[in-house]
VOGU-3710 file (C-alpha; in Angstrom, 3 decimals, decimal comma):
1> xxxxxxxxxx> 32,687/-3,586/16,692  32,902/-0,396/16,841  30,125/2,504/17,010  29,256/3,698/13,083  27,556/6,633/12,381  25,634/7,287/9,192  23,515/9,861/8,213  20,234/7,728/8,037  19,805/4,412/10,106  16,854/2,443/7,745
11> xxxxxxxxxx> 15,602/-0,605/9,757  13,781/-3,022/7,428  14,756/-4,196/3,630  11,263/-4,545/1,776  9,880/-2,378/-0,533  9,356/0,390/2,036  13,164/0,298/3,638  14,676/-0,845/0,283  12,840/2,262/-1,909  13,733/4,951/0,990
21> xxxxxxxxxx> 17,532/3,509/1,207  18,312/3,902/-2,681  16,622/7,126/-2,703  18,891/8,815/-0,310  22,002/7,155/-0,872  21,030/8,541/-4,823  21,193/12,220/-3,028  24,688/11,753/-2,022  23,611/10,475/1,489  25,957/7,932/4,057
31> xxxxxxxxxx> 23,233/5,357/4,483  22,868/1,974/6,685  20,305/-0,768/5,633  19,627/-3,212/8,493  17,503/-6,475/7,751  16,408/-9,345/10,086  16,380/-11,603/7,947  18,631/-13,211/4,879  17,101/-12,639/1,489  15,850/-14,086/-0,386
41> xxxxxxxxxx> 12,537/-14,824/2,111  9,153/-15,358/1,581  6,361/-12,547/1,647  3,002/-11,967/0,860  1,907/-9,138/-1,059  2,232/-10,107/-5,101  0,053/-7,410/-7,066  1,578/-4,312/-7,339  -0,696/-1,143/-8,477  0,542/1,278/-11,345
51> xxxxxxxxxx> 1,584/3,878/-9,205  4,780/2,230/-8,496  5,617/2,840/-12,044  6,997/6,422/-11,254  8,939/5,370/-8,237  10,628/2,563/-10,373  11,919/5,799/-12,754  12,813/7,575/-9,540  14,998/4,873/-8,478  16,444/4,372/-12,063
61> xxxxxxxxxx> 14,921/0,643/-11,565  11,790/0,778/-14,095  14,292/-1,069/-17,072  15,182/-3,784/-14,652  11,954/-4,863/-13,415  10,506/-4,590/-16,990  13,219/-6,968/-18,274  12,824/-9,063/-15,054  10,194/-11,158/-16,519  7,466/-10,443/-13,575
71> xxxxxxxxxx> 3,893/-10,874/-15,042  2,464/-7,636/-16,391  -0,652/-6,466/-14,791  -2,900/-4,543/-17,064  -5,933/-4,214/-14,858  -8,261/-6,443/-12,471  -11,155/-8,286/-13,026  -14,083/-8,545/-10,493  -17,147/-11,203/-9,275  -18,852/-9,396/-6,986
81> xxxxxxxxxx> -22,253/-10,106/-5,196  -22,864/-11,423/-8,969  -22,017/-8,578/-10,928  -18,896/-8,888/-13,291  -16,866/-6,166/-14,498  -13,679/-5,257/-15,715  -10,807/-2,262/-14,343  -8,259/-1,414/-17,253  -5,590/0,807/-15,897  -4,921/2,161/-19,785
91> xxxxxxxxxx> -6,248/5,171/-21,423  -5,451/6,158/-24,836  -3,656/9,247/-23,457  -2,019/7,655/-20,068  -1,018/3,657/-20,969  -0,588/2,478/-17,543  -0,243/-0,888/-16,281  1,197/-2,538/-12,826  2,864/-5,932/-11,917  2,190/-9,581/-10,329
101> xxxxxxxxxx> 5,301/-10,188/-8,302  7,213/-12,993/-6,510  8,171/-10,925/-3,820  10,803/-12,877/-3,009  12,901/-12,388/-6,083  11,070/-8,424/-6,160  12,245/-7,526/-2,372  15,578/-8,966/-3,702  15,803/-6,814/-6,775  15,272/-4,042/-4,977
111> xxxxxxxxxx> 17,464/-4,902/-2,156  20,083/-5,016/-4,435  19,178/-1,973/-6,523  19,845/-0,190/-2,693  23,553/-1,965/-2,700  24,084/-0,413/-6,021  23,456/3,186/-5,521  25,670/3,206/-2,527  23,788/1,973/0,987  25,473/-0,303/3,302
121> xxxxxxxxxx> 23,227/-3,859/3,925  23,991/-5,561/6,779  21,630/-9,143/6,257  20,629/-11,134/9,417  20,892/-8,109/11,598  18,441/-7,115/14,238  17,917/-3,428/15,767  17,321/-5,038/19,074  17,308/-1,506/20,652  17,159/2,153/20,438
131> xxxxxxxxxx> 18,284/4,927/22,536  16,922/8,384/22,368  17,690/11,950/23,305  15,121/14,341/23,789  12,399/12,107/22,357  14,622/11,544/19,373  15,983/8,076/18,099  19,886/8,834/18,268  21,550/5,263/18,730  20,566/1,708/17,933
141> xxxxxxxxxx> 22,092/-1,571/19,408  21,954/-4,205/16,148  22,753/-7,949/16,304  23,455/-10,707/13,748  21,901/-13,902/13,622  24,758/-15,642/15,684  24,964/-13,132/18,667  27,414/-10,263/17,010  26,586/-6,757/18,829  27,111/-3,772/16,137
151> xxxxxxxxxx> 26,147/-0,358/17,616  25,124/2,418/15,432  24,359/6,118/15,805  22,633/8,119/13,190  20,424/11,013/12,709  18,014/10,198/11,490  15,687/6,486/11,605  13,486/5,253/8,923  11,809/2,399/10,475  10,449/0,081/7,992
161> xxxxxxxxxx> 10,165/-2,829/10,381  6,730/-4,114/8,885  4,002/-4,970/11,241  6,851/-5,545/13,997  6,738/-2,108/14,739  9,801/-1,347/16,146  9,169/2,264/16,858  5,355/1,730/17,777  4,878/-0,674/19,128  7,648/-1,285/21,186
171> xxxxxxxxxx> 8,457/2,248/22,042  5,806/4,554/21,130  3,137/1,943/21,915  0,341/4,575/19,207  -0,622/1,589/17,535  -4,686/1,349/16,961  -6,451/-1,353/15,377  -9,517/-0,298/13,333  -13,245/-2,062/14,581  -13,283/-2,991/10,738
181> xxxxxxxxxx> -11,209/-5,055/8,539  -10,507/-8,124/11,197  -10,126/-10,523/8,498  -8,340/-13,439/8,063  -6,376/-14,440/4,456  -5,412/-18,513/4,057  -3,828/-18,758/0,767  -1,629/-21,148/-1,422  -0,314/-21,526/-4,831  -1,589/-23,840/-7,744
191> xxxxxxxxxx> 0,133/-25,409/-10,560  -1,258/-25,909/-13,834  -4,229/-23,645/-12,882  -5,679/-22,016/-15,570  -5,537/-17,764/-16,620  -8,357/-15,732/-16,646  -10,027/-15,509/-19,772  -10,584/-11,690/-19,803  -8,875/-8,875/-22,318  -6,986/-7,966/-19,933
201> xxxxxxxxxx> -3,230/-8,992/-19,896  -2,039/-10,477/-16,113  -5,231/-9,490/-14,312  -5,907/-10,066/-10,657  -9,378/-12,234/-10,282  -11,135/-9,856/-7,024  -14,399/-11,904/-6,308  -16,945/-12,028/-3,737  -18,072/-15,440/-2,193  -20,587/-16,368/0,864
211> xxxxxxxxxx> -17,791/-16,306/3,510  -15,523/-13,137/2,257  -14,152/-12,979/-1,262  -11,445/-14,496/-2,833  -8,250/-13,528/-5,000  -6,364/-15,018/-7,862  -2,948/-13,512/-9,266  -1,110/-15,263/-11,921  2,673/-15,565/-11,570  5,728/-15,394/-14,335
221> xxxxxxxxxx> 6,612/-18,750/-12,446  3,494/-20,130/-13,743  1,536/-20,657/-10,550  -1,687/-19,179/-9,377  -1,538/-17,459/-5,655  -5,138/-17,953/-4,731  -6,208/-16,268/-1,406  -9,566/-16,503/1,133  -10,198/-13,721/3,173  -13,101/-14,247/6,315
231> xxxxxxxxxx> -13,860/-12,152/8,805  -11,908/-13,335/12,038  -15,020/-14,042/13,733  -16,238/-16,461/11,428  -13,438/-18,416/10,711  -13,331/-19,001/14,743  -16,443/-20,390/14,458  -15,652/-22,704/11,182  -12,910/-23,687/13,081  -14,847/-25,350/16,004
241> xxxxxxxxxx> -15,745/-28,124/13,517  -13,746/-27,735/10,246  -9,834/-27,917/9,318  -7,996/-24,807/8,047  -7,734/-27,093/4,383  -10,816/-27,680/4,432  -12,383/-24,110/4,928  -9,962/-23,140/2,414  -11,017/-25,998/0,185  -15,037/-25,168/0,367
251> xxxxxxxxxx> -14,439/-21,514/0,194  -12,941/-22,012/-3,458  -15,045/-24,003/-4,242  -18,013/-22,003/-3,822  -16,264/-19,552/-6,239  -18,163/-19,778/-9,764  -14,462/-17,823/-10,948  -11,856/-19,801/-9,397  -13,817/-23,529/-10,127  -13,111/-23,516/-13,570
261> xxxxxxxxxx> -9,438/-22,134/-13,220  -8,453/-24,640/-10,608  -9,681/-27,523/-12,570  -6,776/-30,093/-12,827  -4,630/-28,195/-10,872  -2,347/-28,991/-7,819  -1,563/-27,193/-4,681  1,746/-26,781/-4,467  2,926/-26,644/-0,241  1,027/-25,950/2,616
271> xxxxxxxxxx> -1,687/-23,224/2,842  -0,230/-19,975/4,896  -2,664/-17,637/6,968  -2,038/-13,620/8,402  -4,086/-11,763/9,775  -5,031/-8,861/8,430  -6,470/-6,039/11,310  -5,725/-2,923/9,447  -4,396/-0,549/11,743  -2,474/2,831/12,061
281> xxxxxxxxxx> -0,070/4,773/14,309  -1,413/7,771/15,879  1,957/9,493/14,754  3,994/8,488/11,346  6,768/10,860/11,819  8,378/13,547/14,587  12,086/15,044/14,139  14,258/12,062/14,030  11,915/9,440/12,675  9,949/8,269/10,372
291> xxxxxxxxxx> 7,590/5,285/9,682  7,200/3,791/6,583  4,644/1,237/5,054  3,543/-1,352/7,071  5,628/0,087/10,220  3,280/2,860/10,069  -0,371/1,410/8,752  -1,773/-1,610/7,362  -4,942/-1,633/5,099  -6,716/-4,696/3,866
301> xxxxxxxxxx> -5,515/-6,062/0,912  -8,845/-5,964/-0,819  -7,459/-3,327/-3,457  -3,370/-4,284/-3,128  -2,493/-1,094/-1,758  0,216/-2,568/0,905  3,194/-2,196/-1,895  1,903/1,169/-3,385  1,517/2,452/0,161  5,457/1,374/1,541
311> xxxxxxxxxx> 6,877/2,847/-1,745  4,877/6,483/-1,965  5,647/6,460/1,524  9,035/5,611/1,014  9,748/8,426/-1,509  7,715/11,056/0,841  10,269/10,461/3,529  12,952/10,351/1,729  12,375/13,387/-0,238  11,893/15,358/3,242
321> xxxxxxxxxx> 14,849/14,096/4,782  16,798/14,775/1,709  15,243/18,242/1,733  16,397/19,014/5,936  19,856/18,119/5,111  20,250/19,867/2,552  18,560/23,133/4,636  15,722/23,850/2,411  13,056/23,291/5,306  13,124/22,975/8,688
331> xxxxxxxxxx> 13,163/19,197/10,348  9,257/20,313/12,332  8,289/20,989/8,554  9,420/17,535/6,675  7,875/15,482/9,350  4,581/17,536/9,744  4,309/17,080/5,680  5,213/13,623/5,856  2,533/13,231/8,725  -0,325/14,550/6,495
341> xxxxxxxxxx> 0,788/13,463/3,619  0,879/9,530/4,010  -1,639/9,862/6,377  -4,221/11,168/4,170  -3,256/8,917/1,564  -3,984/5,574/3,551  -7,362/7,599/5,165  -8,620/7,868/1,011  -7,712/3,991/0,678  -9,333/3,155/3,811
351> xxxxxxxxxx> -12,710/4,171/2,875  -12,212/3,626/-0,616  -12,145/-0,145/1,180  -15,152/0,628/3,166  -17,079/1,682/-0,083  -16,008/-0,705/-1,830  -17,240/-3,578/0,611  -20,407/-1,068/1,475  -21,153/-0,898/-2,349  -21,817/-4,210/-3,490
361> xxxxxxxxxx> -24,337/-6,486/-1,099  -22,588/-9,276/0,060  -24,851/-12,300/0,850  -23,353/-12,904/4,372  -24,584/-9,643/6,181  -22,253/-10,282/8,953  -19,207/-10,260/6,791  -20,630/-7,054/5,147  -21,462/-5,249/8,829  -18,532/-6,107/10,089
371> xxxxxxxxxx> -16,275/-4,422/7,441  -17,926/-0,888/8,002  -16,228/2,338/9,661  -17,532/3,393/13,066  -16,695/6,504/14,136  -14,056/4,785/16,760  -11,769/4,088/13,502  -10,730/7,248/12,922  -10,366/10,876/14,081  -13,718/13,031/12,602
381> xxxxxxxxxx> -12,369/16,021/11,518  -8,971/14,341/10,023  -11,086/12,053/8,248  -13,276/15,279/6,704  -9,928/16,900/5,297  -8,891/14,251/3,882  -11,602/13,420/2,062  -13,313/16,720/1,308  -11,446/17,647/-2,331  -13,370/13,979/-3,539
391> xxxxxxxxxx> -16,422/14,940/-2,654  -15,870/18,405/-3,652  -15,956/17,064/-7,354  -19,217/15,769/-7,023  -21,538/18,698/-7,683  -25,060/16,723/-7,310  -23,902/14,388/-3,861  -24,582/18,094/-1,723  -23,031/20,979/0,140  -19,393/19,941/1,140
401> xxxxxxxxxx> -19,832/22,038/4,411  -22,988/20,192/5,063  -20,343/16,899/5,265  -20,438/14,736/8,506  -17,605/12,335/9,646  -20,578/10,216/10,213  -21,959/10,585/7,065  -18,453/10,513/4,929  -18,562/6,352/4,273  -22,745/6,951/2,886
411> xxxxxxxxxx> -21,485/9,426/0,720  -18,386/7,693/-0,613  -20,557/4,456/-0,998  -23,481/6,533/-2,881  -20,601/7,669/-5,308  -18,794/4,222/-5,916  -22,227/2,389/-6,419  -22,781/4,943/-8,985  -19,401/4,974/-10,667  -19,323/1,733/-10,966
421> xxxxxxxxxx> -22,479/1,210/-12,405  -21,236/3,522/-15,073  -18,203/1,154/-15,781  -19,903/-1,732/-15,874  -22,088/-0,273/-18,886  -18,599/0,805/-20,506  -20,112/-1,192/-24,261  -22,988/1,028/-23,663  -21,733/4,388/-23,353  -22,351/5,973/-26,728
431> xxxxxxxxxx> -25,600/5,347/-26,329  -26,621/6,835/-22,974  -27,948/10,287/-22,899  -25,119/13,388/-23,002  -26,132/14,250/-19,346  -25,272/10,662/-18,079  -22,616/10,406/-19,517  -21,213/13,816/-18,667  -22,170/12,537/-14,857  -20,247/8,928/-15,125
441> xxxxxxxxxx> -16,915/10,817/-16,724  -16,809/13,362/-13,828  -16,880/10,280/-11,052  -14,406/8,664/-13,244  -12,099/11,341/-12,606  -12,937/11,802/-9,058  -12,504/7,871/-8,627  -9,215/8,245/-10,361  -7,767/11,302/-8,221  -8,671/8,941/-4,961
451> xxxxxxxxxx> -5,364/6,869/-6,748  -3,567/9,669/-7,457  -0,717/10,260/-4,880  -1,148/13,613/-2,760  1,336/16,183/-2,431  3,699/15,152/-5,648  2,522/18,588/-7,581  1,952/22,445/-6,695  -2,100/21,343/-6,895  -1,732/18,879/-4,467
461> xxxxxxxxxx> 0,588/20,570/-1,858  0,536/19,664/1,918  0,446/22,476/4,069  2,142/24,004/1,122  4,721/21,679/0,293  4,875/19,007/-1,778  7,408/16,786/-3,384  10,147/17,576/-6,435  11,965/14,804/-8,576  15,472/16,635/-9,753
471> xxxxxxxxxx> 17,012/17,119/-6,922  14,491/14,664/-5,040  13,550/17,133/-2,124  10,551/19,607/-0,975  9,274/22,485/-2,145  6,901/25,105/-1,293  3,771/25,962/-3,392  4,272/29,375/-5,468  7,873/29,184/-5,234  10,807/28,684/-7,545
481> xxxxxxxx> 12,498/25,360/-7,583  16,198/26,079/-8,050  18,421/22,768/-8,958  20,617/22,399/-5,910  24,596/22,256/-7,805  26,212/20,132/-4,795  25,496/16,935/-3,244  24,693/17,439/0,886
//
């Protein structure tokens, strides 16, 4: 066949590749789609977080997947180390709420969303290989599932590959694994299970046990995806004497949450285990590339950030890419934004994590140690800057130039212990004294900027850019946005 050329070469078709695609092709761009594998197919990864909401309006998609009929998610529910308390994502001046997918049928709708707006799919196609120029990605040998060669050049690659890595670990071999978060997830779904008894429409059951903790999302399909997660370590030792069912099978039942639900209910298939090592890529982008979601860094799923993560970094890339063609920043600009920008968002999530675990005792002490930062998973100073507007908020925690590396996960702990104490007593606010509550509403909002996605207003600029909706590009801080009035 012979050699193509578009404008932007996207290898992968989930959320991440899918999201970047439509974008682009939206701008006007010539844009190539290339997916292993022949959807629908299966994938983990069902509760989606309310920040995709504005990316579903970006793509023009937010109608679709509300008529789809996925299960609305209006918040998430959590056991932990025996306290109980609820997370509504709704205020009475910002309704918010997220989703509990079948990603299947999701990764499908947006696949086909992509088709729509103009990219070329090619299904059951493989990059096998790249060739590069100068460091840069410029050509990439594909192949179908039955042996068909299709060579491509492009200039630029979005590689959206997953945990495959095409671009790090097979060529820029930056990969690094985090001394935390080596947990193992063994889940399966449940018919006739029964839904959370809680306020809160579609919520996702977070609850600690023994081992790990557990999950429980309710689907539209009417099952219940119910998930273990153990430390690696332990589960090689349970495994010396125990089956994988039967660790599964003990583990739920030690659940005082997930024992009532599952009464009279049948597992439906066989159980499926991942691994979950979080990791990240020493570099996410450099002219002519850039990684997104999973291709890039993985977080444990502990708060469901693996979705919200492929998509904002999705529209970060594509909005610099759209911005270099269209020669409103320089290439060294986009990527150095991009860089920072998803970068510091998965740094916020990844301690947020680390609090979170940090925060609330668990009764295996192993399982707790073993999900703290060191200083070996991540870089000091990066870690500081991204961090240092949180803490910033937080008059009474102490100086913010007095802030350690070292001390960053005591101080983020310190705060989540306390702001979630707060929400726990939400019945009992009205009667706490002004000063308290003035106190718990100030962590509130600090908790909720941790959510909030960097760089997508003049406040939150990256190295003094940040990203613009109409046309979907960059632009720099204390400067005029002027509508661009023809298509690159």
């Amino acid at each position: 066949m012979s050699d193509l050329r578009p404008q932007v070469l996207v290898a992968g078709g989930g959320p991440g590749g899918s999201t970047a695609a439509a974008l682009l092709a939206r701008q006007g761009l010539d844009v190539l789609l290339v997916e292993k594998a022949v959807m629908p197919r299966y994938h983990i990864g069902e509760s989606l977080l309310p920040s995709c909401l504005k990316i579903f309006d970006l793509l023009g998609l937010r109608e679709r997947i509300e008529g789809y009929g996925f299960q609305r998610k209006d918040g998430g529910y959590f056991d932990w180390a025996g306290e109980v308390w609820e997370v509504d994502f709704s205020t009475p001046a910002k309704p918010l709420y997220g989703f509990q997918v079948i990603r299947s049928e999701f990764d499908q709708l947006l696949l086909d969303h992509a088709r729509e707006q103009g990219v070329t799919v090619w299904e059951g196609t493989e990059v096998r290989d790249l060739a590069f120029e100068d460091r840069r990605p410029v050509r990439a040998r594909c192949e179908t599932s039955d042996g068909e060669r299709r060579d491509v050049s492009f200039d630029t690659l979005v590689d959206a590959s997953g945990r495959a890595g095409l671009m790090s670990r097979r060529y820029l071999k930056n990969r690094r694994y985090h001394d935390a978060f080596m947990n193992v997830a063994v889940w399966g779904y449940w018919r006739d299970a029964k839904r959370l008894s809680t306020g809160l429409t579609g919520a996702i059951a977070t609850c600690s046990i023994p081992l790990g903790w557990t999950w429980a999302i309710p689907l539209h399909d009417d099952t219940l995806s119910v998930g273990v997660v153990l430390h690696r370590d332990r589960l090689k030792q349970l495994r010396k004497h125990q089956s994988l069912e039967a660790i599964y099978e003990s583990a739920v039942a030690s659940s005082r949450v997930l024992t009532p639900l599952l009464e009279g209910a049948e597992l439906t298939g066989p159980l499926r285990s991942e691994t979950d090592y979080s990791y990240a890529a020493e570099t996410f982008a450099e002219p002519g590339y850039f990684l997104v979601g999973d291709a890039a860094c993985f977080l444990d799923p502990l708060l469901s950030t693996g979705v919200h993560l492929a998509m904002f970094s999705a529209l970060t890339a594509a909005a610099g890419i759209a911005s270099v063609l269209r020669g409103e920043v320089e290439e060294e600009e986009a990527t150095t934004f991009y860089d920072s920008t998803f970068r510091r968002a998965y740094l916020r999530m990844l301690v947020v994590v680390s609090s979170f675990y940090q925060t609330h005792v668990e009764k295996d002490v192993h399982f707790k140690r073993a999900q703290r930062l060191s200083a070996r998973d991540y870089q000091g100073e990066e870690l500081i800057d991204a961090f240092i507007n949180i803490v910033s908020g937080v008059e009474d925690l102490y100086d913010v130039e007095e802030l350690r590396a070292d001390r960053l996960v005591d101080v983020m702990t310190r705060l989540y212990d306390e702001h979630y104490s707060f929400v726990r007593r939400r019945q009992d606010w009205e009667g706490l004294p002004l000063d308290e509550i003035q106190r718990g509403m100030a962590r509130l909002r600090v908790v909720d900027d941790v959510q909030e996605e960097f760089s997508l207003t003049p406040r939150t600029a990256t190295n003094g850019l940040y990203v613009v909706e109409d046309p979907l590009g960059l632009a720099r801080a204390g400067h005029p946005v002027t509508v661009a009035t023809s298509s690159p």
